[in-house]
mmCIF file of the N, C-alpha and C atoms, coordinates in Angstrom:
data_MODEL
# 
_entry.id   MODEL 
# 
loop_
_atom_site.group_PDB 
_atom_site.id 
_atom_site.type_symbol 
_atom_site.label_atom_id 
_atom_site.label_alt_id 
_atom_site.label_comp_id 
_atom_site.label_asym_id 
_atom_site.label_entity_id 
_atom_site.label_seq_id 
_atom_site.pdbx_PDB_ins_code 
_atom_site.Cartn_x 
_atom_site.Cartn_y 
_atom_site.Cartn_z 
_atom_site.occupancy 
_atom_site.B_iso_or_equiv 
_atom_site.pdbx_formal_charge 
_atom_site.auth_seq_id 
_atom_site.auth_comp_id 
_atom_site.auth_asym_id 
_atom_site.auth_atom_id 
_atom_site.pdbx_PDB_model_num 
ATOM 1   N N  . UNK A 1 1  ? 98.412  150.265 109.143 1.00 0.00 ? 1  UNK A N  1 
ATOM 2   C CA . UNK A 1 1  ? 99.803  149.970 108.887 1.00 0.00 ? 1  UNK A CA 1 
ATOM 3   C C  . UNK A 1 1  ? 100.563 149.711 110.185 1.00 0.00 ? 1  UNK A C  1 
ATOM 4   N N  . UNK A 1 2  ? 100.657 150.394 111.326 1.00 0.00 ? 2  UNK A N  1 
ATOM 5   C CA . UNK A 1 2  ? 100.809 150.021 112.355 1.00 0.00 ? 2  UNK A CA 1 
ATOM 6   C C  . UNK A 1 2  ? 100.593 148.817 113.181 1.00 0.00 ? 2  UNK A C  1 
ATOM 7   N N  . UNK A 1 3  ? 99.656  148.728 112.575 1.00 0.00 ? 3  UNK A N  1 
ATOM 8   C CA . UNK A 1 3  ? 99.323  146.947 113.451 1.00 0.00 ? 3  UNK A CA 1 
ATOM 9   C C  . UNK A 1 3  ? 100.211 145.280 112.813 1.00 0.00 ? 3  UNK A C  1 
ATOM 10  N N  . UNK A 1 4  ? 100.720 145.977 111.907 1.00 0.00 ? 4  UNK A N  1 
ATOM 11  C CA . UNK A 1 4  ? 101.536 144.777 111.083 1.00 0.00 ? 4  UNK A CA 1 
ATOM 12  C C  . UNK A 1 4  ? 102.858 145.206 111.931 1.00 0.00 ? 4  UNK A C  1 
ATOM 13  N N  . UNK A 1 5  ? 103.356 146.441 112.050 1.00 0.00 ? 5  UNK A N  1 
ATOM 14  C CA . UNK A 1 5  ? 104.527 146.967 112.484 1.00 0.00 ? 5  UNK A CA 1 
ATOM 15  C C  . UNK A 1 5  ? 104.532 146.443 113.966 1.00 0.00 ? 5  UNK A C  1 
ATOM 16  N N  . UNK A 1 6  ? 103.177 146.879 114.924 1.00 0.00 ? 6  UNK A N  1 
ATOM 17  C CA . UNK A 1 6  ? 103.179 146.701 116.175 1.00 0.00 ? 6  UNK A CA 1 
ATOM 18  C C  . UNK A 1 6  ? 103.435 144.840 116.358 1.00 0.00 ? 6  UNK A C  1 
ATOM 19  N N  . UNK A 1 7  ? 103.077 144.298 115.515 1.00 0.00 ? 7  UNK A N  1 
ATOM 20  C CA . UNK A 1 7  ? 103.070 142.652 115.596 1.00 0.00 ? 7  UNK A CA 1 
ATOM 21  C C  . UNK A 1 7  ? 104.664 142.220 115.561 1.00 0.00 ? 7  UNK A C  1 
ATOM 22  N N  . UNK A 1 8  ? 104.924 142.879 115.057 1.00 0.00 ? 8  UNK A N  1 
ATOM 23  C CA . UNK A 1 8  ? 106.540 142.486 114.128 1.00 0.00 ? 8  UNK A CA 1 
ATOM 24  C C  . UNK A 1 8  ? 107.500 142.501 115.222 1.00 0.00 ? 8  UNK A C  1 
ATOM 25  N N  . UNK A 1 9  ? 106.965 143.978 116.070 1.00 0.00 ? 9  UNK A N  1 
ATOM 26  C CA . UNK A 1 9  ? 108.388 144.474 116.894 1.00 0.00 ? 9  UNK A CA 1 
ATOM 27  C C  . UNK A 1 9  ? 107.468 143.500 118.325 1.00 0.00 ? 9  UNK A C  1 
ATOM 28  N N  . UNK A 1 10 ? 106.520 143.093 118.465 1.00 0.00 ? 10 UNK A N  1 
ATOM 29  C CA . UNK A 1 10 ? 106.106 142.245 119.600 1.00 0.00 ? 10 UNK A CA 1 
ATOM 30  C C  . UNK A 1 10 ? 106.838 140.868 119.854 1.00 0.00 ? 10 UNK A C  1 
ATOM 31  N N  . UNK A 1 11 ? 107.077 140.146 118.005 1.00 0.00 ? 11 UNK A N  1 
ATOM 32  C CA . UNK A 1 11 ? 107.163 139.384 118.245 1.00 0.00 ? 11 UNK A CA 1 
ATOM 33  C C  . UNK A 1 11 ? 109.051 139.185 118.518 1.00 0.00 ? 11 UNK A C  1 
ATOM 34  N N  . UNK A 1 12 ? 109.806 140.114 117.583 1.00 0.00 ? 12 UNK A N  1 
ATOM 35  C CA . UNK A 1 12 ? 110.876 140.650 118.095 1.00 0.00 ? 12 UNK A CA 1 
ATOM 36  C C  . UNK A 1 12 ? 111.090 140.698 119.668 1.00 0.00 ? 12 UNK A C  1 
ATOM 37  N N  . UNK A 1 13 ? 110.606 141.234 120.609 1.00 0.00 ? 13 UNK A N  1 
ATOM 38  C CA . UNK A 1 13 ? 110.732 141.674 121.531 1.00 0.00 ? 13 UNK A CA 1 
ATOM 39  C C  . UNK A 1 13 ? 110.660 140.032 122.268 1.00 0.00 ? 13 UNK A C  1 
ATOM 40  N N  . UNK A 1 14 ? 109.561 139.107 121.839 1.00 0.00 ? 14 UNK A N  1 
ATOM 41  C CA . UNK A 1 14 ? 109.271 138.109 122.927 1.00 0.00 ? 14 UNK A CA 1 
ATOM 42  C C  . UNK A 1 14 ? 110.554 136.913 122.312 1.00 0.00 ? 14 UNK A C  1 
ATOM 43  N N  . UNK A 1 15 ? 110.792 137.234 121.433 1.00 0.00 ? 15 UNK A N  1 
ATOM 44  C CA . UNK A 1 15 ? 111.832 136.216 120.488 1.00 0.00 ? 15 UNK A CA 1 
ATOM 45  C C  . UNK A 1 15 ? 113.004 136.685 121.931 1.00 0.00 ? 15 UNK A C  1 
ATOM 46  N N  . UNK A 1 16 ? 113.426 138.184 122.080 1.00 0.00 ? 16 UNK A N  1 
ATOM 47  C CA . UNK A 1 16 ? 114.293 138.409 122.930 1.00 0.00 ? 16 UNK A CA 1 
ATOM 48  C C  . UNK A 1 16 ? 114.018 137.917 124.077 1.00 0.00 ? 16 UNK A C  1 
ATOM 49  N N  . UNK A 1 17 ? 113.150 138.265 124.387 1.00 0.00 ? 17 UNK A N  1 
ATOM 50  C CA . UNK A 1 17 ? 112.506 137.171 125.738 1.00 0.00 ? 17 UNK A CA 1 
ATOM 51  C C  . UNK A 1 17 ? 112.876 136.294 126.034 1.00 0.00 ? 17 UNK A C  1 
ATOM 52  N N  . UNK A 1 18 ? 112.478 135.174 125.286 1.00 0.00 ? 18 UNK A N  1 
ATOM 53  C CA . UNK A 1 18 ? 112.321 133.678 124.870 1.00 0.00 ? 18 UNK A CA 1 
ATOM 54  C C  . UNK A 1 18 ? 113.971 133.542 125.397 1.00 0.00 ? 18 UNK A C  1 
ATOM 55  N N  . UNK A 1 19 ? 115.083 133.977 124.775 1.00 0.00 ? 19 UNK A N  1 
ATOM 56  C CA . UNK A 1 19 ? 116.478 134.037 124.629 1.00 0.00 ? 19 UNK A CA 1 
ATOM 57  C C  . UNK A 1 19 ? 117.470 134.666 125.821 1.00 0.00 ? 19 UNK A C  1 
ATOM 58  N N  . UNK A 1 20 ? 116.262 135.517 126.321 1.00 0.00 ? 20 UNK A N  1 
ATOM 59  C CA . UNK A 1 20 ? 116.696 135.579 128.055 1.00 0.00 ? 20 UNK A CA 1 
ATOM 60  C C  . UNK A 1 20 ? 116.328 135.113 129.162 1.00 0.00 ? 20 UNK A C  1 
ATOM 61  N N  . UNK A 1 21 ? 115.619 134.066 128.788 1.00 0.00 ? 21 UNK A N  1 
ATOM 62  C CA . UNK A 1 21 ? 114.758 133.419 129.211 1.00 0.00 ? 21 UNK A CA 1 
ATOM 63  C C  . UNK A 1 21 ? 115.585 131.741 129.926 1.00 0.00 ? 21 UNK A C  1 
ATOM 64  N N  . UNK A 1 22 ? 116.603 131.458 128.859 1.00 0.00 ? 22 UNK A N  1 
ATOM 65  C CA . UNK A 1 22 ? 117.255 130.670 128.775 1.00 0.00 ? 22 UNK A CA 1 
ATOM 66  C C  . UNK A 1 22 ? 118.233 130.592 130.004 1.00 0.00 ? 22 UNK A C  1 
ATOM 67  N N  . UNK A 1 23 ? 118.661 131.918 130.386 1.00 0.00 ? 23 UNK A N  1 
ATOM 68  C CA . UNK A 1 23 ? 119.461 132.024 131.755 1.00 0.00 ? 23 UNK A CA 1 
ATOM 69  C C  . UNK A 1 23 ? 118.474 131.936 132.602 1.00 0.00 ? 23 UNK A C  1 
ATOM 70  N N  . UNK A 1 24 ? 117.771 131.991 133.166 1.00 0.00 ? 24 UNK A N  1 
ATOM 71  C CA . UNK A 1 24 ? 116.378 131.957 134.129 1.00 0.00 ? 24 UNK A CA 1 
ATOM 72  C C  . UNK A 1 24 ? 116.527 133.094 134.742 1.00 0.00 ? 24 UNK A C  1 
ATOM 73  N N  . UNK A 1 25 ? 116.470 134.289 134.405 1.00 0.00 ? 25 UNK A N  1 
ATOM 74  C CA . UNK A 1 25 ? 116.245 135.418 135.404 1.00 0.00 ? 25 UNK A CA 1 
ATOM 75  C C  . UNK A 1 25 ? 114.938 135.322 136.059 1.00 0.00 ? 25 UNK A C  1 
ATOM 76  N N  . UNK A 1 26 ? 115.361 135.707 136.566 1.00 0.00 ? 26 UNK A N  1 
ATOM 77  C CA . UNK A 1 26 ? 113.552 136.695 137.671 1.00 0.00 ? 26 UNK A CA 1 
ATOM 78  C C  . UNK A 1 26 ? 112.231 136.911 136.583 1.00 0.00 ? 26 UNK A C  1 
ATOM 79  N N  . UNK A 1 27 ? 111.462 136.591 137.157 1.00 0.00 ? 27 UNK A N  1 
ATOM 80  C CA . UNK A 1 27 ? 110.443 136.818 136.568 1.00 0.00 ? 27 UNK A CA 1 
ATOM 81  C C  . UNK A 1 27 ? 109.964 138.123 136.270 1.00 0.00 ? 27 UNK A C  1 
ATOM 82  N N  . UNK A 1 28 ? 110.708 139.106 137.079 1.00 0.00 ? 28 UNK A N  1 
ATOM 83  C CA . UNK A 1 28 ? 110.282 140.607 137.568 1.00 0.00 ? 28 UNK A CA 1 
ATOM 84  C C  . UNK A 1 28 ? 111.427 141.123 136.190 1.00 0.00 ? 28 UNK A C  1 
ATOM 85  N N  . UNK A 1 29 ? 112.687 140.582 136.820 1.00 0.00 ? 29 UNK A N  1 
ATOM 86  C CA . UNK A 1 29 ? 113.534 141.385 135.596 1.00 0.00 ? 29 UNK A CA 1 
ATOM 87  C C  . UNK A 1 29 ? 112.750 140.318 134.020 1.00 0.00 ? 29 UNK A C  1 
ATOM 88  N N  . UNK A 1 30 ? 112.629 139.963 133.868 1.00 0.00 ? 30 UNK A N  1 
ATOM 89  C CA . UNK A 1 30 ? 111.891 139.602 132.334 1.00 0.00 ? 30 UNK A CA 1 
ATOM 90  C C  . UNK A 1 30 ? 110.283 140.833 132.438 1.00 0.00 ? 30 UNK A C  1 
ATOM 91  N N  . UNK A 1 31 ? 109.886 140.655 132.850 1.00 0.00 ? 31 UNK A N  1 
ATOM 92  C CA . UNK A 1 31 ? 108.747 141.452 132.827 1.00 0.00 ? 31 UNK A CA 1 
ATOM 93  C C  . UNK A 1 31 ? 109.311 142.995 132.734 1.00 0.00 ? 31 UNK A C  1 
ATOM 94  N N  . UNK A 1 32 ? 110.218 143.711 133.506 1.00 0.00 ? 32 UNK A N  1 
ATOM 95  C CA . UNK A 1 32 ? 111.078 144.827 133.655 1.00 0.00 ? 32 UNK A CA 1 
ATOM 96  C C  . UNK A 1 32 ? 111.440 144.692 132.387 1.00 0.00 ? 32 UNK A C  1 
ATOM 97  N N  . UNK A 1 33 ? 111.841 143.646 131.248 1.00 0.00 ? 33 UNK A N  1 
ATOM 98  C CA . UNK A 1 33 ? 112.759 144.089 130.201 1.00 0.00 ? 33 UNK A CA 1 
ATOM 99  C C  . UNK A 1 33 ? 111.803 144.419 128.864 1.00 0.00 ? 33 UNK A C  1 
ATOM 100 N N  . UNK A 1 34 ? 110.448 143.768 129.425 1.00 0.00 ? 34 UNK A N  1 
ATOM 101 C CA . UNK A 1 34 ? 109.291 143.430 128.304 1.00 0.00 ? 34 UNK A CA 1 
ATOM 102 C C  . UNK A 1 34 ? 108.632 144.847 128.206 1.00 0.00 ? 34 UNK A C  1 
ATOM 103 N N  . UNK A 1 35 ? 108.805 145.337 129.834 1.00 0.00 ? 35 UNK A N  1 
ATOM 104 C CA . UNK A 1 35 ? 107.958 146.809 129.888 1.00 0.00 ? 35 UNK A CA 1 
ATOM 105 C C  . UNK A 1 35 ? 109.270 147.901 129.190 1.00 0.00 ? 35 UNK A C  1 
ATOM 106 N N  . UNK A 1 36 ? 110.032 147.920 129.367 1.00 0.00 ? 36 UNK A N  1 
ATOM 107 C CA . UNK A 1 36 ? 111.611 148.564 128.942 1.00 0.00 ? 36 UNK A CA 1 
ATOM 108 C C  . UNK A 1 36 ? 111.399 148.839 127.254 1.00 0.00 ? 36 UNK A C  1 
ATOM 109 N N  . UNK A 1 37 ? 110.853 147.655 127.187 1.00 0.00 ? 37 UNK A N  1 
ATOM 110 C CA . UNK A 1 37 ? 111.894 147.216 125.209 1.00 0.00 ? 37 UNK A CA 1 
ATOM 111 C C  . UNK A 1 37 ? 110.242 147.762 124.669 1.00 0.00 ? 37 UNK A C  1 
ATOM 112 N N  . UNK A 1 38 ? 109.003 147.531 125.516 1.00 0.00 ? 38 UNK A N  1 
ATOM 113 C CA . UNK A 1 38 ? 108.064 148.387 124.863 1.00 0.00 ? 38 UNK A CA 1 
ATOM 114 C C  . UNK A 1 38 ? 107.867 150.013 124.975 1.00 0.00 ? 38 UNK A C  1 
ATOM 115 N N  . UNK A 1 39 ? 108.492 149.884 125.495 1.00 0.00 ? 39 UNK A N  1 
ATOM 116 C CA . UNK A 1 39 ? 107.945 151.866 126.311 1.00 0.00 ? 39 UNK A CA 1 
ATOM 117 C C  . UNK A 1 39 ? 109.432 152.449 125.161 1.00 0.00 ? 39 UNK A C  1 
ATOM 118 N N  . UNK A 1 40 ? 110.656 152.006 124.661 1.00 0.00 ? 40 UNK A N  1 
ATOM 119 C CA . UNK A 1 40 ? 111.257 152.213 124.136 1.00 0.00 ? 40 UNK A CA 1 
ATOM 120 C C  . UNK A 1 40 ? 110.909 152.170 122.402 1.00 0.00 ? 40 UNK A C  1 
ATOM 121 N N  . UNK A 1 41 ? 110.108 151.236 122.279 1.00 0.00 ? 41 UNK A N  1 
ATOM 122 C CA . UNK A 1 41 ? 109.550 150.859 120.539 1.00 0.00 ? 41 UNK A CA 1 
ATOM 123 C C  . UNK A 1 41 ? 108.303 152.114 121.143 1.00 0.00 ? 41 UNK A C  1 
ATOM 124 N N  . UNK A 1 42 ? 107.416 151.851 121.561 1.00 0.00 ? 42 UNK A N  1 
ATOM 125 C CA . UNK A 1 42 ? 106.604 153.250 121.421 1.00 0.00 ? 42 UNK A CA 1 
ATOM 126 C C  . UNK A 1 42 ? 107.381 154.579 121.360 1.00 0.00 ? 42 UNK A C  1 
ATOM 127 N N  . UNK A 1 43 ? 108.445 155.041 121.780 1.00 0.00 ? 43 UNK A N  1 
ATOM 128 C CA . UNK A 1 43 ? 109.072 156.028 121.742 1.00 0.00 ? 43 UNK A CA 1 
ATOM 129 C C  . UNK A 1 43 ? 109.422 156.605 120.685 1.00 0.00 ? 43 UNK A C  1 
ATOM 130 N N  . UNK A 1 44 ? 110.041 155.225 119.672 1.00 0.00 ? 44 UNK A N  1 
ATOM 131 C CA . UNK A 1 44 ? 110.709 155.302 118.600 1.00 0.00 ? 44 UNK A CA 1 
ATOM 132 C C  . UNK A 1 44 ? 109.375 154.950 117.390 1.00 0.00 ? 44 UNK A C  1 
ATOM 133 N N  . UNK A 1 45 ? 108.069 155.262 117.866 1.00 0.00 ? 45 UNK A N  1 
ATOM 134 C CA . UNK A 1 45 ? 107.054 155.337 116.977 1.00 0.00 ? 45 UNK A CA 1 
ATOM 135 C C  . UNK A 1 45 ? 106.556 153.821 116.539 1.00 0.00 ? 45 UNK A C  1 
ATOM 136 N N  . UNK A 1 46 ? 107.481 153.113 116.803 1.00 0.00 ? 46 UNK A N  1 
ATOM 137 C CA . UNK A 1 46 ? 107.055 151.665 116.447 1.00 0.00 ? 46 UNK A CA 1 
ATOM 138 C C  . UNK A 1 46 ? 105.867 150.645 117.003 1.00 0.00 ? 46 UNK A C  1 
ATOM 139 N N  . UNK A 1 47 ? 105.716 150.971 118.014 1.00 0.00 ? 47 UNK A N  1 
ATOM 140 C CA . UNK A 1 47 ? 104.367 150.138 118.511 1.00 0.00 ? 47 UNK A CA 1 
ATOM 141 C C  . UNK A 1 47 ? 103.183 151.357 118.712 1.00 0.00 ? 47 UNK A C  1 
ATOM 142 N N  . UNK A 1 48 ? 101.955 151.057 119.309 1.00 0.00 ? 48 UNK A N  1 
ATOM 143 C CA . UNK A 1 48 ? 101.264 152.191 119.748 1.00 0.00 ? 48 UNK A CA 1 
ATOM 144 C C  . UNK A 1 48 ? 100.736 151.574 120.970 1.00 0.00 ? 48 UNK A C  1 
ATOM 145 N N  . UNK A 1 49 ? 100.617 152.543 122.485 1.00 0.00 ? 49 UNK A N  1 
ATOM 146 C CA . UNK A 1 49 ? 100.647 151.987 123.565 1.00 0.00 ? 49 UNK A CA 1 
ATOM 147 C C  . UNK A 1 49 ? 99.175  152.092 124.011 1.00 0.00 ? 49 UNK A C  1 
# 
């Protein structure tokens, strides 16, 4: 059941990406927000790390 969940909030997460992506930040702060928004969904039980 998790692996449908872990897909969902991945693709969530890169959709956000994608959309901050648009301002051109840093490659470091996009990567910083990718490690952020996952270590936060594992927290909240939603992905598994």
């Amino acid at each position: 059941m998790h692996d449908k969940w872990d897909e969902s909030v991945e693709h969530l997460i890169e959709e956000f990406l994608t959309a901050r992506a648009t301002r051109k930040p840093s490659p470091h702060t996009l990567e910083a927000y990718r490690r952020d928004l996952r270590t936060v969904a594992a927290l909240a039980g939603e992905i598994s790390t």
